[in-house]
N, CA, C and O atoms as a Maestro MAE file, in Angstrom:
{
 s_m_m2io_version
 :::
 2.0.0
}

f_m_ct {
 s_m_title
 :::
 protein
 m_atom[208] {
  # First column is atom index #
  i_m_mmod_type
  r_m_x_coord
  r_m_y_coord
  r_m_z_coord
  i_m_residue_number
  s_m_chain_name
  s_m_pdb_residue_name
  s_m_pdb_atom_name
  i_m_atomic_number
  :::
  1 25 -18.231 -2.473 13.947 1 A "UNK " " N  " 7
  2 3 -18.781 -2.892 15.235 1 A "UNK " " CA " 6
  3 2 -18.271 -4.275 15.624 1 A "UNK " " C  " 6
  4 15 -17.910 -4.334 16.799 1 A "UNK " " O  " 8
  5 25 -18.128 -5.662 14.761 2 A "UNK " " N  " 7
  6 3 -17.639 -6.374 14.730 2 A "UNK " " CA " 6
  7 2 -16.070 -6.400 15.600 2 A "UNK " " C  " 6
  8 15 -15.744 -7.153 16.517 2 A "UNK " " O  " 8
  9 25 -15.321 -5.369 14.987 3 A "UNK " " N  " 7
  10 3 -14.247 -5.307 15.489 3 A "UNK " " CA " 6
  11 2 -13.821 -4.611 17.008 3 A "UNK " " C  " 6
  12 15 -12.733 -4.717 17.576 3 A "UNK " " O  " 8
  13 25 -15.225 -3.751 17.544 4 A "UNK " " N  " 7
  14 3 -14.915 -3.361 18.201 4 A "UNK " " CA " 6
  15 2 -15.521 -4.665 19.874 4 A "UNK " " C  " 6
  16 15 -15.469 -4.545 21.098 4 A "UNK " " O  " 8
  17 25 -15.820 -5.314 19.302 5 A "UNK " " N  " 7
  18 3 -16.261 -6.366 20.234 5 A "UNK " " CA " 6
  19 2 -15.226 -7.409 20.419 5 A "UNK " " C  " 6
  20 15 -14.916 -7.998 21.454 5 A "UNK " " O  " 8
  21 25 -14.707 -7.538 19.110 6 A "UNK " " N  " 7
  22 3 -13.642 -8.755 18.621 6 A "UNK " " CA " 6
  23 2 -12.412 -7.833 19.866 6 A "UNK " " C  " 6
  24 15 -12.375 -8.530 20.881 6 A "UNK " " O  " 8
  25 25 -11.711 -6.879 19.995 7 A "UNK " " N  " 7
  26 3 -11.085 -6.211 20.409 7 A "UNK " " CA " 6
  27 2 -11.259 -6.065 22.398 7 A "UNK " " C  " 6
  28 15 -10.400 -6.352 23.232 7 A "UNK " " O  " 8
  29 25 -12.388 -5.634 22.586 8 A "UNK " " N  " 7
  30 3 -12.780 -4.980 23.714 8 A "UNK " " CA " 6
  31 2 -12.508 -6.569 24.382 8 A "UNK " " C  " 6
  32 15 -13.074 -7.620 24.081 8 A "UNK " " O  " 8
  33 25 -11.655 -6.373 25.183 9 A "UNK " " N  " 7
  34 3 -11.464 -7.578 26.405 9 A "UNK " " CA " 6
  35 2 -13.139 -7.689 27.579 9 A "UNK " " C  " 6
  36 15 -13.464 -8.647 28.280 9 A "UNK " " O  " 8
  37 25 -13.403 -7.216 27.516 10 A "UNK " " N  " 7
  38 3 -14.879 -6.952 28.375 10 A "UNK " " CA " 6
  39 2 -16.204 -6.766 27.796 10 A "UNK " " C  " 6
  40 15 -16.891 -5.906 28.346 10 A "UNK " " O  " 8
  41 25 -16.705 -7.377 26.816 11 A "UNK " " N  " 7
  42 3 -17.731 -6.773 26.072 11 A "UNK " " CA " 6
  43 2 -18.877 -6.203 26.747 11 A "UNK " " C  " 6
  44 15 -19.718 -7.038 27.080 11 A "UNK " " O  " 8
  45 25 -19.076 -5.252 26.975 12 A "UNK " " N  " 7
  46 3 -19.571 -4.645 28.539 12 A "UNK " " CA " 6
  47 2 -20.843 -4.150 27.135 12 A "UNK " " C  " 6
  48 15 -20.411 -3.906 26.009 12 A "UNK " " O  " 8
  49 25 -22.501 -4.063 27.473 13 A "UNK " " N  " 7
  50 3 -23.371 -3.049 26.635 13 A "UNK " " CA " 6
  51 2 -23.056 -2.162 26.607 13 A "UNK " " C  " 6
  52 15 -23.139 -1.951 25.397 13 A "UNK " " O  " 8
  53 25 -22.520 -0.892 27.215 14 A "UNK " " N  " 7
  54 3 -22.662 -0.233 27.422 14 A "UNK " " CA " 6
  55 2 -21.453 0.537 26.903 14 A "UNK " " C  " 6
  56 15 -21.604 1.750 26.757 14 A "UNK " " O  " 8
  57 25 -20.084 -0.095 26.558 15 A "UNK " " N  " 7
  58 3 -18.773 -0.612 25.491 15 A "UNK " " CA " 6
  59 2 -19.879 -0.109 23.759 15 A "UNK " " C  " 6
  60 15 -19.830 0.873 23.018 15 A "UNK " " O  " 8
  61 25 -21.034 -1.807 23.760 16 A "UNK " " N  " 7
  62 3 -21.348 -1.373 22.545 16 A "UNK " " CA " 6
  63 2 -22.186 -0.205 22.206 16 A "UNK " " C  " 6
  64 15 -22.435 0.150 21.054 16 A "UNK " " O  " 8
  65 25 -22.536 0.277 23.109 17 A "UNK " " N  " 7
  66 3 -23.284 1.778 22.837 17 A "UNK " " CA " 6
  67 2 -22.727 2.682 22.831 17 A "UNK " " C  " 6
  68 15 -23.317 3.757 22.717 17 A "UNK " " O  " 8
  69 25 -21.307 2.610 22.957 18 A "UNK " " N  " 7
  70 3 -20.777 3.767 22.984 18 A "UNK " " CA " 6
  71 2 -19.875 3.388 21.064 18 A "UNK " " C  " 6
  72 15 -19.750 4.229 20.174 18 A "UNK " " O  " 8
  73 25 -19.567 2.380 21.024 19 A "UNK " " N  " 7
  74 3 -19.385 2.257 19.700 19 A "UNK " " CA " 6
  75 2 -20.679 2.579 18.271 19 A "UNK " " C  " 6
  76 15 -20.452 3.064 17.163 19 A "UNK " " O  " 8
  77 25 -22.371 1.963 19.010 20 A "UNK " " N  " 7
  78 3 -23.051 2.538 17.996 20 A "UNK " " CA " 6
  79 2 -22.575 3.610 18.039 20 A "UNK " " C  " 6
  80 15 -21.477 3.657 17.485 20 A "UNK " " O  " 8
  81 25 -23.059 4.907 18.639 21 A "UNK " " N  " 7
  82 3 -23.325 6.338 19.043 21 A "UNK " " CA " 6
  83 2 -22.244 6.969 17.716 21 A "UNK " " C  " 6
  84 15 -22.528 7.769 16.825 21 A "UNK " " O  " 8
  85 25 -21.155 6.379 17.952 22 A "UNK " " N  " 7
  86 3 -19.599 6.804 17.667 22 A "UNK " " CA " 6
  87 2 -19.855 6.397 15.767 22 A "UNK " " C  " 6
  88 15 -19.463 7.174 14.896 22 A "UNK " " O  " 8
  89 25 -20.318 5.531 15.562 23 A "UNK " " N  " 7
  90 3 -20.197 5.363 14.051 23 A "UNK " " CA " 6
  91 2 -21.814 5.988 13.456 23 A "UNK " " C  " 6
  92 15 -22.072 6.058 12.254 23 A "UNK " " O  " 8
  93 25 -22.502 6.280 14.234 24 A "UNK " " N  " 7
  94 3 -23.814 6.607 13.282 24 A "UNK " " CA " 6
  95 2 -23.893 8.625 13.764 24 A "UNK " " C  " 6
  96 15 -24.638 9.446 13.228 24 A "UNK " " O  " 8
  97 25 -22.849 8.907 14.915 25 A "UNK " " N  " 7
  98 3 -22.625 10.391 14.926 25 A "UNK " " CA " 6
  99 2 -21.481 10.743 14.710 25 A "UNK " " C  " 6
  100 15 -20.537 10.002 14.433 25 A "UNK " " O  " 8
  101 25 -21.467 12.277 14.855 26 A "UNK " " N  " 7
  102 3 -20.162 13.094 14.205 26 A "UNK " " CA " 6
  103 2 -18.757 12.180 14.304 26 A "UNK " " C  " 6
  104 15 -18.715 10.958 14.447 26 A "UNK " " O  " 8
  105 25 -17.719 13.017 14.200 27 A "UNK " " N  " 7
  106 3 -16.546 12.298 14.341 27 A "UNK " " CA " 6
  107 2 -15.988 12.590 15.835 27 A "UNK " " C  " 6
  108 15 -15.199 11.812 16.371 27 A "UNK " " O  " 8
  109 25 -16.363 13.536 16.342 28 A "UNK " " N  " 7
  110 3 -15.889 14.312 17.715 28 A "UNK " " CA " 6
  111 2 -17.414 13.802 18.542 28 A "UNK " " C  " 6
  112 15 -18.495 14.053 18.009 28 A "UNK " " O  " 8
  113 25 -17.353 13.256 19.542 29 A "UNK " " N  " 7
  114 3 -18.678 12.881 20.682 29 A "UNK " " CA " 6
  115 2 -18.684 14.682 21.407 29 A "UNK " " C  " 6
  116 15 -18.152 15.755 21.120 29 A "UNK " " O  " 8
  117 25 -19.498 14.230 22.316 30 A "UNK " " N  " 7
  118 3 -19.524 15.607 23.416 30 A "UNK " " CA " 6
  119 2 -18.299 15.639 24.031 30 A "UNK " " C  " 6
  120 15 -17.478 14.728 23.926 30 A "UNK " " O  " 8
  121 25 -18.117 16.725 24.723 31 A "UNK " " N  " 7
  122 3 -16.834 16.560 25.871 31 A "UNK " " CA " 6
  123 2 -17.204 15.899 26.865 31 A "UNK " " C  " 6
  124 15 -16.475 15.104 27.458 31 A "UNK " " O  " 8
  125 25 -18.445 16.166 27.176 32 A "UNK " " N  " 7
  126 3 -18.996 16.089 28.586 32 A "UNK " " CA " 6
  127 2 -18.821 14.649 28.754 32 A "UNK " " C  " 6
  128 15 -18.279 14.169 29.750 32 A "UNK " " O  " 8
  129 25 -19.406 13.768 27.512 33 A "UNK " " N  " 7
  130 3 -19.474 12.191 27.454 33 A "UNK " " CA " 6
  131 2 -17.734 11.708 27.444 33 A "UNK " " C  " 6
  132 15 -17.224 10.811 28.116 33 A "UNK " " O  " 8
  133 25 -17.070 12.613 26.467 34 A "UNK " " N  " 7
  134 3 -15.321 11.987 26.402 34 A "UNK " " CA " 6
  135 2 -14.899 11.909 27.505 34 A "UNK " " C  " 6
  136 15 -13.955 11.135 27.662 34 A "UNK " " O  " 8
  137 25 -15.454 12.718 28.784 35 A "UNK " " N  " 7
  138 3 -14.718 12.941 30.009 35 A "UNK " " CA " 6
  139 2 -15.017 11.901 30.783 35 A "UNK " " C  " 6
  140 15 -14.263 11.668 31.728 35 A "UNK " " O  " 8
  141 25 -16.052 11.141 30.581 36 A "UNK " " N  " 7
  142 3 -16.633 10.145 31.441 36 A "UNK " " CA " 6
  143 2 -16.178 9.019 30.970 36 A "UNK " " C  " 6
  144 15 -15.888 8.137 31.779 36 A "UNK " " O  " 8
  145 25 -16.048 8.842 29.884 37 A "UNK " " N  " 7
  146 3 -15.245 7.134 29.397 37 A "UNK " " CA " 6
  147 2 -14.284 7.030 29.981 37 A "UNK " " C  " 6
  148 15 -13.518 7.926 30.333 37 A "UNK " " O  " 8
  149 25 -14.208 5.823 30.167 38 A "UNK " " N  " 7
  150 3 -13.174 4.614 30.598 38 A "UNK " " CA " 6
  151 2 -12.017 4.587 29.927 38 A "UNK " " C  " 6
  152 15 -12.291 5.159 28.872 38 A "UNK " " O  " 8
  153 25 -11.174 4.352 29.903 39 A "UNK " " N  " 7
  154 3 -9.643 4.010 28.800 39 A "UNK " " CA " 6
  155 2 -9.864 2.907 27.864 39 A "UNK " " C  " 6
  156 15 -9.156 2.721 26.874 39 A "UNK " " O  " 8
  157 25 -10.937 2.126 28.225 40 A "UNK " " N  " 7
  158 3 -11.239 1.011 27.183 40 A "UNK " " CA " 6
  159 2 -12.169 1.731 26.382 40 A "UNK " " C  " 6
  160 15 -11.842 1.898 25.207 40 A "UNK " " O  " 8
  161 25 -13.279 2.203 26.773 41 A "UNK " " N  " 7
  162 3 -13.919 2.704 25.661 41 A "UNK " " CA " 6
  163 2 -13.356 3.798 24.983 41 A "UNK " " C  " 6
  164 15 -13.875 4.077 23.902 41 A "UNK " " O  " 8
  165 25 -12.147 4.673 25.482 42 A "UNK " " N  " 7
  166 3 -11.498 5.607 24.231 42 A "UNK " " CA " 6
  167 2 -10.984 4.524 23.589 42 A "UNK " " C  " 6
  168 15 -10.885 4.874 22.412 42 A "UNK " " O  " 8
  169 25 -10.661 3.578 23.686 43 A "UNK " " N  " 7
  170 3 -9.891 2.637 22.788 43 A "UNK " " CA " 6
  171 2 -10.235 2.321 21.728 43 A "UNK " " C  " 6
  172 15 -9.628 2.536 20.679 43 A "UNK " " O  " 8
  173 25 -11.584 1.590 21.909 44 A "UNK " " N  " 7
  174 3 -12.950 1.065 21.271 44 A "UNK " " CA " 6
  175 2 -13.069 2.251 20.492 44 A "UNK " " C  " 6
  176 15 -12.867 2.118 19.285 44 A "UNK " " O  " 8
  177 25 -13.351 3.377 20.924 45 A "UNK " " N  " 7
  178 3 -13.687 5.002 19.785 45 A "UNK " " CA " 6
  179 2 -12.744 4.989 18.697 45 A "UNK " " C  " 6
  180 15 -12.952 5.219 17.506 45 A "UNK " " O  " 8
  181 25 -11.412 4.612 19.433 46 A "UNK " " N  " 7
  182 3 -10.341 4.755 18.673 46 A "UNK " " CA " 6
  183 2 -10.509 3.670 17.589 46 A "UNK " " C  " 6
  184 15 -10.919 4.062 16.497 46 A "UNK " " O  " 8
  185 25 -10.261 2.424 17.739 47 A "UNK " " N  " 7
  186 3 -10.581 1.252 17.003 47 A "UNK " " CA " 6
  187 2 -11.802 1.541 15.721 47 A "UNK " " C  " 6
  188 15 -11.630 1.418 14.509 47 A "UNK " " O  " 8
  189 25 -13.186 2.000 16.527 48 A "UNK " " N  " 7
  190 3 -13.711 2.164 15.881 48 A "UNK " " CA " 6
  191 2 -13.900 2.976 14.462 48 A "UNK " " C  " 6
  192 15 -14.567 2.706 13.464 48 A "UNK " " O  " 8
  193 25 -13.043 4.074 14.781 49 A "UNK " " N  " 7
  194 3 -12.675 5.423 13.810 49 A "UNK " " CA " 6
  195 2 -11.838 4.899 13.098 49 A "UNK " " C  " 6
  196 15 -12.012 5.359 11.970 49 A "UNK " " O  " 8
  197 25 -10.769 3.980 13.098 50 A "UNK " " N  " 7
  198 3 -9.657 3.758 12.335 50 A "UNK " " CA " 6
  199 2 -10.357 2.671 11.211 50 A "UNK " " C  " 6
  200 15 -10.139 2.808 10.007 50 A "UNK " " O  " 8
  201 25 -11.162 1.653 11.710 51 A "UNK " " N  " 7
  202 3 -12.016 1.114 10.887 51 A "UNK " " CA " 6
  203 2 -12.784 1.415 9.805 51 A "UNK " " C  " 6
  204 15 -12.991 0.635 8.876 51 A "UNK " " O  " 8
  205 25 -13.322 2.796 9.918 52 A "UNK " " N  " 7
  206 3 -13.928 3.623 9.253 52 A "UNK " " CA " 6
  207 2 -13.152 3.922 8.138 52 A "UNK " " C  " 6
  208 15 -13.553 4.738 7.309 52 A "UNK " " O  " 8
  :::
 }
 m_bond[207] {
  # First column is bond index #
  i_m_from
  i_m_to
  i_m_order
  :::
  1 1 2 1
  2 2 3 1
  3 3 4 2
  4 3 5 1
  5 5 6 1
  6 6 7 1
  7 7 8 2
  8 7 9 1
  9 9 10 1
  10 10 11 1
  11 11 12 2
  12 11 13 1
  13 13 14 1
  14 14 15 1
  15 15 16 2
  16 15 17 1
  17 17 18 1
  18 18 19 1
  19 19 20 2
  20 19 21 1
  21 21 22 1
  22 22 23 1
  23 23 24 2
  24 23 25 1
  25 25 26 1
  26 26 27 1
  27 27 28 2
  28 27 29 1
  29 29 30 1
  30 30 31 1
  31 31 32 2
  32 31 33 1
  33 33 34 1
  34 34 35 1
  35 35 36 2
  36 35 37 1
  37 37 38 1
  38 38 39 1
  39 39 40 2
  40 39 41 1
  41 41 42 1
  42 42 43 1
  43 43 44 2
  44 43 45 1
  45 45 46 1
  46 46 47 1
  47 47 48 2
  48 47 49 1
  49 49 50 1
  50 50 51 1
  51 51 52 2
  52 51 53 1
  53 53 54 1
  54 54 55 1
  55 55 56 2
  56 55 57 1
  57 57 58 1
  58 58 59 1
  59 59 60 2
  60 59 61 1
  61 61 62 1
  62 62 63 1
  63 63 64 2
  64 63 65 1
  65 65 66 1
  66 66 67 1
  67 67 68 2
  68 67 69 1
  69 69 70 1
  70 70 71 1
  71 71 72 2
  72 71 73 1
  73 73 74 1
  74 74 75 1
  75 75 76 2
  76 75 77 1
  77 77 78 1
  78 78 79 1
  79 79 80 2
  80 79 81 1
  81 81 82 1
  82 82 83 1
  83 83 84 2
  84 83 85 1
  85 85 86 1
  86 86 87 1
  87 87 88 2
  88 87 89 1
  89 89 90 1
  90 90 91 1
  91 91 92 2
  92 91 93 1
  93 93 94 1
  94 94 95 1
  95 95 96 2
  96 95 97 1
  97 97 98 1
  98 98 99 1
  99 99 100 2
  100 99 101 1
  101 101 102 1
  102 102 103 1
  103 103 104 2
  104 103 105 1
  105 105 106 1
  106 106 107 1
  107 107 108 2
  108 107 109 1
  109 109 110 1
  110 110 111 1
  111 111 112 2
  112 111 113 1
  113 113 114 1
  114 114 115 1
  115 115 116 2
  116 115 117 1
  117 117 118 1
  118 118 119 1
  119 119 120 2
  120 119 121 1
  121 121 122 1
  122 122 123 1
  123 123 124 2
  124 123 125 1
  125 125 126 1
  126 126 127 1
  127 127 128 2
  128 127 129 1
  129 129 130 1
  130 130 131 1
  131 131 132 2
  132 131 133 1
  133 133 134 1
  134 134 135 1
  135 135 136 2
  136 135 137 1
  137 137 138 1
  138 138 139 1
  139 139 140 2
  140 139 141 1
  141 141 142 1
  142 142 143 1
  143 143 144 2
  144 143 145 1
  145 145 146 1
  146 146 147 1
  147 147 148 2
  148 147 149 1
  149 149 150 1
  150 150 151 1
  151 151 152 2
  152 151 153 1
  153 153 154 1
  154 154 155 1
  155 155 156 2
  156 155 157 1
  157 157 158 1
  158 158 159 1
  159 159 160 2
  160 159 161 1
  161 161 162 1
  162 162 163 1
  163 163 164 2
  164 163 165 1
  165 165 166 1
  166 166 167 1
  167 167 168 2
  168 167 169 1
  169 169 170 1
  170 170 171 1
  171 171 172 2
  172 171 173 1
  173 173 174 1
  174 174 175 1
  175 175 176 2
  176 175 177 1
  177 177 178 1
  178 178 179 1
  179 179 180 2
  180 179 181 1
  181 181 182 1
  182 182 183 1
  183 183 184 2
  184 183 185 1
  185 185 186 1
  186 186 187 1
  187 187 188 2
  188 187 189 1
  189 189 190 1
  190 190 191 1
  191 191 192 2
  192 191 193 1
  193 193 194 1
  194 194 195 1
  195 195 196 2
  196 195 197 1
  197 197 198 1
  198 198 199 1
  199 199 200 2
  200 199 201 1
  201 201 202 1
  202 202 203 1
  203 203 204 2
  204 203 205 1
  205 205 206 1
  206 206 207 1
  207 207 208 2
  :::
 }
}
C-alpha cells in the first residue's frame, strides 16, 4: 500500500480503495469495477500485484 501511494501521482481516496479492495480480495476484481477504472488506477492494481 505504501508503494502504491509512493507511485500514484494523485493520491486520490478513492486510488487508495481501490488498492485496499485489490490486496485483501481475489487476484482478478469484478469486470464490471475493471471497466470503470481510470488508467491510473489499473496501474496502481498493477503496482500493487507485482508487490505482492
Amino acid at each position: 500500500m505504501i508503494n502504491s501511494i509512493k507511485n500514484g501521482d494523485q493520491p486520490l481516496p478513492r486510488v487508495t480503495q481501490v488498492s485496499i479492495a485489490g490486496s485483501t480480495s481475489t487476484e482478478q476484481p469484478p469486470l464490471k469495477d475493471k471497466s470503470m477504472w481510470s488508467a491510473q488506477e489499473k496501474r496502481v492494481q498493477k503496482i500493487d500485484r507485482l508487490a505482492r
